[in-house]
C-alpha positions as CSV (number, residue, x, y, z in Angstrom):
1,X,0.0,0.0,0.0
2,X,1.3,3.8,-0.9
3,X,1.4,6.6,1.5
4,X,1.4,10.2,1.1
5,X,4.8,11.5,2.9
6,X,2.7,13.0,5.7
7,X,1.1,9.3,6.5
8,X,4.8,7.9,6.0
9,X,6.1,10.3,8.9
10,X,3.9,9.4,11.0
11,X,4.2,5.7,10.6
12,X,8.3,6.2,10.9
13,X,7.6,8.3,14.2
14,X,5.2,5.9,15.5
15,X,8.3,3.0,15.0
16,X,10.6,5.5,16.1
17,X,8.6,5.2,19.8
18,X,8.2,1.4,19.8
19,X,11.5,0.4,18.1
20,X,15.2,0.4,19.8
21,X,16.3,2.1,16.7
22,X,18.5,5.6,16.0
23,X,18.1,6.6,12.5
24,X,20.8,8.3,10.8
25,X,20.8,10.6,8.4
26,X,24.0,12.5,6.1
27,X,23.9,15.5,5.1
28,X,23.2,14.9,1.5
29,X,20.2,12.9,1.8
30,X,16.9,14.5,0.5
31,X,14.8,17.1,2.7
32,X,12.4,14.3,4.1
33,X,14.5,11.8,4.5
34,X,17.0,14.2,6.3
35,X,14.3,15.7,8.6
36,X,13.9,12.2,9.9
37,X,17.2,11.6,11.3
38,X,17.8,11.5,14.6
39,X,21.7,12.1,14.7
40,X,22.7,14.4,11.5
41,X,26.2,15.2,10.4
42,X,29.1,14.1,7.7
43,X,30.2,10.1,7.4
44,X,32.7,10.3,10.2
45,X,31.0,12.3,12.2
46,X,28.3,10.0,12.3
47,X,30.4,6.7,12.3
48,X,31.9,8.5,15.7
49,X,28.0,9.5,17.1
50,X,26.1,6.1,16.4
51,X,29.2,4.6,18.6
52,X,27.8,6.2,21.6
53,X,24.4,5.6,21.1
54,X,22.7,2.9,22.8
55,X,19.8,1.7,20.5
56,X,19.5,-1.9,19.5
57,X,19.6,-1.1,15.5
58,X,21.2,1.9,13.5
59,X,18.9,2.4,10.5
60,X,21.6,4.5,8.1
61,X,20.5,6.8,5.6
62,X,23.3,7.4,3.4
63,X,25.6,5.3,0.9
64,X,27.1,1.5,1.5
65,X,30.8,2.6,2.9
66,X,29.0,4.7,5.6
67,X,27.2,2.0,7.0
68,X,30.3,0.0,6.9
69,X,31.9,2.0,8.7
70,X,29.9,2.6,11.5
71,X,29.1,-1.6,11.4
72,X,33.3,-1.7,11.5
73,X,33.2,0.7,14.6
74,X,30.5,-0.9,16.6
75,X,30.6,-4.2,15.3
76,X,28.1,-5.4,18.0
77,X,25.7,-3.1,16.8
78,X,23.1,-4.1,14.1
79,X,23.3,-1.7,11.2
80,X,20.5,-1.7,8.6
81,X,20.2,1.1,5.4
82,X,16.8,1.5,4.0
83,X,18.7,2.1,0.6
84,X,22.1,0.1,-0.4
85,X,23.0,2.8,-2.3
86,X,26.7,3.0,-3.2
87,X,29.0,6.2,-3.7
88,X,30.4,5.8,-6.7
89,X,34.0,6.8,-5.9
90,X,33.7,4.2,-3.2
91,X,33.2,1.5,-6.3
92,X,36.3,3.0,-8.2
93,X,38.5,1.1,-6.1
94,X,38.4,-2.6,-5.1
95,X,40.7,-4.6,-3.1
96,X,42.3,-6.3,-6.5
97,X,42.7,-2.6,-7.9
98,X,44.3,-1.6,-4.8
99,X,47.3,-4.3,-5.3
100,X,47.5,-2.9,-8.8
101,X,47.8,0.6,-7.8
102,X,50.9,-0.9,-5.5
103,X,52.0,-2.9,-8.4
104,X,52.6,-0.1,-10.3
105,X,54.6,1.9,-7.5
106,X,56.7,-1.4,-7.5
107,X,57.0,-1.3,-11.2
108,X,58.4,2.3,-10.9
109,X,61.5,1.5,-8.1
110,X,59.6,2.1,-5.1
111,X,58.9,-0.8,-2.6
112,X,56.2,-1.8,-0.2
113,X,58.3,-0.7,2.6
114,X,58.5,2.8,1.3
115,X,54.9,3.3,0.7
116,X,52.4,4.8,3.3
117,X,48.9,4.4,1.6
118,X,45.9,6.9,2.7
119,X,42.5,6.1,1.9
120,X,40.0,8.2,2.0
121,X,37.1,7.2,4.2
122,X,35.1,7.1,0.9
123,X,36.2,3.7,0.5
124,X,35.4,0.1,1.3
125,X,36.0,-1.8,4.2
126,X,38.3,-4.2,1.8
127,X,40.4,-0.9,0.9
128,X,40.7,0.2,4.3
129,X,42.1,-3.2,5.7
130,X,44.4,-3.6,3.0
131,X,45.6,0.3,3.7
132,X,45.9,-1.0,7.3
133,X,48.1,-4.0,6.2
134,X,50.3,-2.0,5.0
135,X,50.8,-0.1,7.5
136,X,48.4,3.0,6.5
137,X,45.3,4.6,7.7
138,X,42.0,6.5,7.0
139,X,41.4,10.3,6.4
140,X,38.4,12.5,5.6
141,X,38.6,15.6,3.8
142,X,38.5,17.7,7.2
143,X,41.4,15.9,8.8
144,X,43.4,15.1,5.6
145,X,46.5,17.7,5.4
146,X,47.2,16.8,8.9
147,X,46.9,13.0,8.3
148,X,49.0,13.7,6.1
149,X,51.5,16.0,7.5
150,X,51.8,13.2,9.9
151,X,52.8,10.7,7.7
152,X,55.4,12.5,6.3
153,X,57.5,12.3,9.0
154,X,57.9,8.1,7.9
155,X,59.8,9.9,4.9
156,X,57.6,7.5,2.7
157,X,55.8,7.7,-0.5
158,X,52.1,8.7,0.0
159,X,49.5,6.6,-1.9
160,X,46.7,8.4,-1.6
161,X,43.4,6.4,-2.5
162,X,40.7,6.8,-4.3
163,X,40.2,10.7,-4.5
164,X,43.1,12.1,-6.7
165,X,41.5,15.4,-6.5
166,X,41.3,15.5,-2.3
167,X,44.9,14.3,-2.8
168,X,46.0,16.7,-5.0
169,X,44.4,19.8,-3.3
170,X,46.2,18.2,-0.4
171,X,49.5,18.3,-1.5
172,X,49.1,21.7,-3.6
173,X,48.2,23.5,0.2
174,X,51.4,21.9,1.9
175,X,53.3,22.7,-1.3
176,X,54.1,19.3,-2.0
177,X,54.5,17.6,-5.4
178,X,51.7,15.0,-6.6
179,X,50.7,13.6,-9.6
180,X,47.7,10.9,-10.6
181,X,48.6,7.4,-11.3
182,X,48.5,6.4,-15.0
183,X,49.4,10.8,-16.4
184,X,52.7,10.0,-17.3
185,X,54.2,12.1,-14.1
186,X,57.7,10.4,-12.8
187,X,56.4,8.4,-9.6
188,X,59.6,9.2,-8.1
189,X,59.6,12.7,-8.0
190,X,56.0,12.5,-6.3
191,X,55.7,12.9,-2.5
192,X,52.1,12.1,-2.9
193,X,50.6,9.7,-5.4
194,X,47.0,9.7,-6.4
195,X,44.7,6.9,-7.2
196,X,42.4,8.0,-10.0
197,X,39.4,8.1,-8.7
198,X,36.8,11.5,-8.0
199,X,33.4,12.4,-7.2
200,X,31.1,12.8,-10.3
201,X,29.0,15.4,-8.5
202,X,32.1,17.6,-7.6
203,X,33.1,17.4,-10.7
204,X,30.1,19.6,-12.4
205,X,31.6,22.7,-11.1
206,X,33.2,24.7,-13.9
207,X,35.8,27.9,-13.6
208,X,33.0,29.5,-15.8
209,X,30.7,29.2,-13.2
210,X,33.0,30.9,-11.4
211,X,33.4,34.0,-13.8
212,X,29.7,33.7,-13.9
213,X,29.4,34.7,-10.4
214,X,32.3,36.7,-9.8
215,X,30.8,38.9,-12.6
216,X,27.4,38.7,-11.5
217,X,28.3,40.0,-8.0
218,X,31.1,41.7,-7.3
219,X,32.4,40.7,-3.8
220,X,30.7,37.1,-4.0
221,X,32.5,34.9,-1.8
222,X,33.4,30.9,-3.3
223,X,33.3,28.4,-1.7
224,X,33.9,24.3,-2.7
225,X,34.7,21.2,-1.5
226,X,38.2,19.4,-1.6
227,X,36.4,17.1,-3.8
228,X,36.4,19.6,-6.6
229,X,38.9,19.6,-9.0
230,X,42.2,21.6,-7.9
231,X,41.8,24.5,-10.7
232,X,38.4,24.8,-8.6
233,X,39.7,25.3,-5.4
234,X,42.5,27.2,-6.2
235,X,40.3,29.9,-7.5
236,X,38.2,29.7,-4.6
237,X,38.1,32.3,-1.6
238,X,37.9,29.4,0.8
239,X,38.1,25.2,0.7
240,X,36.7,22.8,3.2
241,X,35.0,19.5,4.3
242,X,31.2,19.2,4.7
243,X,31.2,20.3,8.1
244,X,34.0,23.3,7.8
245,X,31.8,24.5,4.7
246,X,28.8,24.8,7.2
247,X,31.0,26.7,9.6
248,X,32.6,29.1,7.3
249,X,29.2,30.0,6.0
250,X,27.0,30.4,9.3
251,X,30.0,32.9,10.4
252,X,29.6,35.0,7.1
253,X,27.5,38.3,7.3
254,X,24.1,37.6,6.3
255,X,25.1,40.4,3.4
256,X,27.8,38.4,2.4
257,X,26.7,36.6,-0.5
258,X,28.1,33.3,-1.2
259,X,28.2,30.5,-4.1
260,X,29.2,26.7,-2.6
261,X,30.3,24.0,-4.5
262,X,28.9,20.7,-3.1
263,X,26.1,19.2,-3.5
264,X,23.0,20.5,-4.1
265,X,20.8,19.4,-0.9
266,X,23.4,20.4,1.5
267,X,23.8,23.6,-0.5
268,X,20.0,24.5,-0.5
269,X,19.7,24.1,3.3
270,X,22.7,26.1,4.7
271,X,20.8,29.7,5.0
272,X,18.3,31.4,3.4
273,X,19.6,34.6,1.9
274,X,22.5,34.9,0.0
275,X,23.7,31.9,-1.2
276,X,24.2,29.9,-4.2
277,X,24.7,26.7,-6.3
278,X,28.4,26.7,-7.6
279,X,26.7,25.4,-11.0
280,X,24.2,25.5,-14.2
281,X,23.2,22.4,-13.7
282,X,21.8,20.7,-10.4
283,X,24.9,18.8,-8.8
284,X,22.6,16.3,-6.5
285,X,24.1,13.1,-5.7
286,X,22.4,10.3,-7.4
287,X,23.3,7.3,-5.4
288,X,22.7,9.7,-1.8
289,X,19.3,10.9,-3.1
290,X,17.9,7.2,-3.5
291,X,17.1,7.0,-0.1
292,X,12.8,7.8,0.2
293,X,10.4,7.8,2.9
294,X,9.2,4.5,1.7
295,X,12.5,3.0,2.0
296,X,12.8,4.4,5.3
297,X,9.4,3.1,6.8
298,X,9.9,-0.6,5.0
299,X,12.9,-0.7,6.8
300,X,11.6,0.1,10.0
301,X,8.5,-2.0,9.0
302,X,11.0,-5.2,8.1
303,X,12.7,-5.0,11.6
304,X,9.4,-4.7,13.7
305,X,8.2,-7.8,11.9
306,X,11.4,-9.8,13.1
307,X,13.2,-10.0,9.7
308,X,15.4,-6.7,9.1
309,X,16.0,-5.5,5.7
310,X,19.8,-5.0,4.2
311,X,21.9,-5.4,6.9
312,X,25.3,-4.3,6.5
313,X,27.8,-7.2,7.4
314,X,31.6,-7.5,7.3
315,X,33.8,-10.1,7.6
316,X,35.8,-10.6,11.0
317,X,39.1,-10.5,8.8
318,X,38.1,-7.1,7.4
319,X,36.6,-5.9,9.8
320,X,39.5,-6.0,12.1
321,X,42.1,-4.2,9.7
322,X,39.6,-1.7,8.8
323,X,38.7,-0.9,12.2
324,X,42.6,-0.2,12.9
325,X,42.6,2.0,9.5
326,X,39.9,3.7,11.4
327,X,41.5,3.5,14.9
328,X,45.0,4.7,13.5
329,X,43.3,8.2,12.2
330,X,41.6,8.8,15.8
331,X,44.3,8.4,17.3
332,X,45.5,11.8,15.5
């Protein structure tokens, strides 16, 4: 049977009083969907929250790595996601193409012992335990210059997977040399190497939309992600992760306009007045905008009735080397 959205919230609210379940919800799930959550935020931040909570189930509204991670943190906890959506930089990098990207840092003179490999938490669980293996650990795009900074001091290589553009706007901030894996560049004379993988939705952000603004109005303020390409953010007034985005623009004058570029949902709920969408076209995450009411309430529906739906599981191998990945960047 269909529901209007109003019915659906009140169904969801009524399992919300007779269920031992926290739902989660990222920042760039859809309006409704978002409105439901009871604990808000960025992956991390939310990996870190649903730790201290005490409900029986987490019912994560997001993308698959997300819920992996939080199942990796709390492994006795039961995760569930009304969606299994995935994030498709998450599925540009396996496990097999990890060894590859070694490989080829092999190939080029430089050994397993020199090689610290970063992965971004927009990554499998596989990925992070084999980062972990070899000795490396997890970073978001908040924490990322001073993982790295850190890391430096091993006087390794960096292998920086799967983002090449978080990488890169990295290294071009500390003034260190990088290059992308497979552009011809000298691997050698790289002190961070980049996995080519990206973000489609950071991606739509052109320096034309840029001149678009800055001509529109005069004194307009950008602001993008570290997911955007590096010309992006290099022409940008400021550059920061999901939650120092937020931060930035809550301390702005309410004058002050703004354009952001990240994605659209996020974007359209940061204030009001004065601030725009860093594109022409709409850059709303497919895979994050899957998530409905309906999905939500089945979910909650499927664990009243004994038999929960999608239930993110992860072997005790992996889940033990990607929990250290994990452990290793908290530790920062």
């Amino acid at each position: 049977m269909k529901y209007t959205n109003e019915e659906l919230r009140q169904k969801i609210n009524e399992y919300k009083e007779k269920l031992s379940v926290t739902i989660v919800a990222h920042f760039y799930q859809r309006d409704e969907v978002f409105e439901m959550g009871d604990i808000t935020g960025d992956s991390l931040e939310l990996a870190m929250k649903t730790k201290a909570d005490d409900a029986d189930y987490v019912v994560f509204c997001g993308v698959g790595f997300m819920g992996q991670s939080v199942k990796v943190l709390s492994p006795n906890k039961r995760v569930v996601m009304p969606k299994l959506a995935c994030c498709a930089m998450a599925t540009m990098i396996d496990g097999f193409m990890y060894e590859n990207a070694v490989s080829v840092l092999n190939d080029a003179g430089i050994t397993n012992e020199n090689i610290l490999p970063i992965t971004y938490i927009n990554s499998n669980a596989e990925v992070k335990a084999k980062v972990a293996q070899m000795g490396g650990l997890v970073c978001t795009s908040s924490n990322a210059k001073k993982i790295i900074t850190n890391a430096l001091k091993e006087g390794k290589k960096i292998l920086f997977v799967p983002d090449r553009c978080l990488g890169q706007n990295i290294a071009n901030q500390m003034g260190l040399k990088s290059c992308v894996i497979g552009d011809g560049s000298d691997l050698n004379e790289s002190d961070v190497i980049c996995f080519n993988g990206f973000c489609s939705v950071h991606q739509l952000f052109s320096l034309d939309d840029i001149s678009f603004y800055r001509k529109k109005y005069p004194g307009i303020l950008i602001a993008t992600h570290p997911e955007c390409d590096p010309s992006i953010c290099d022409a940008s007034d400021f550059v920061g992760s999901t939650s120092q985005l937020i931060k930035y623009i809550k301390e702005l004058p309410e004058e002050q306009k703004v354009a952001v570029g990240t994605e659209f949902n996020l974007v359209n709920r940061l204030r009001p007045k004065n601030t725009y969408v860093l594109s022409s076209t709409k850059p709303e995450c497919p895979t994050m905008n899957e998530t409905t009411l309906q999905d939500l309430y089945d979910v909650l529906k499927s664990i009243d009735d004994g038999e929960p739906l999608n239930e993110i599981l992860v072997d005790e191998e992996t889940q033990k080397w990607a929990k250290i990945s994990l452990e290793r960047m908290l530790a920062l």
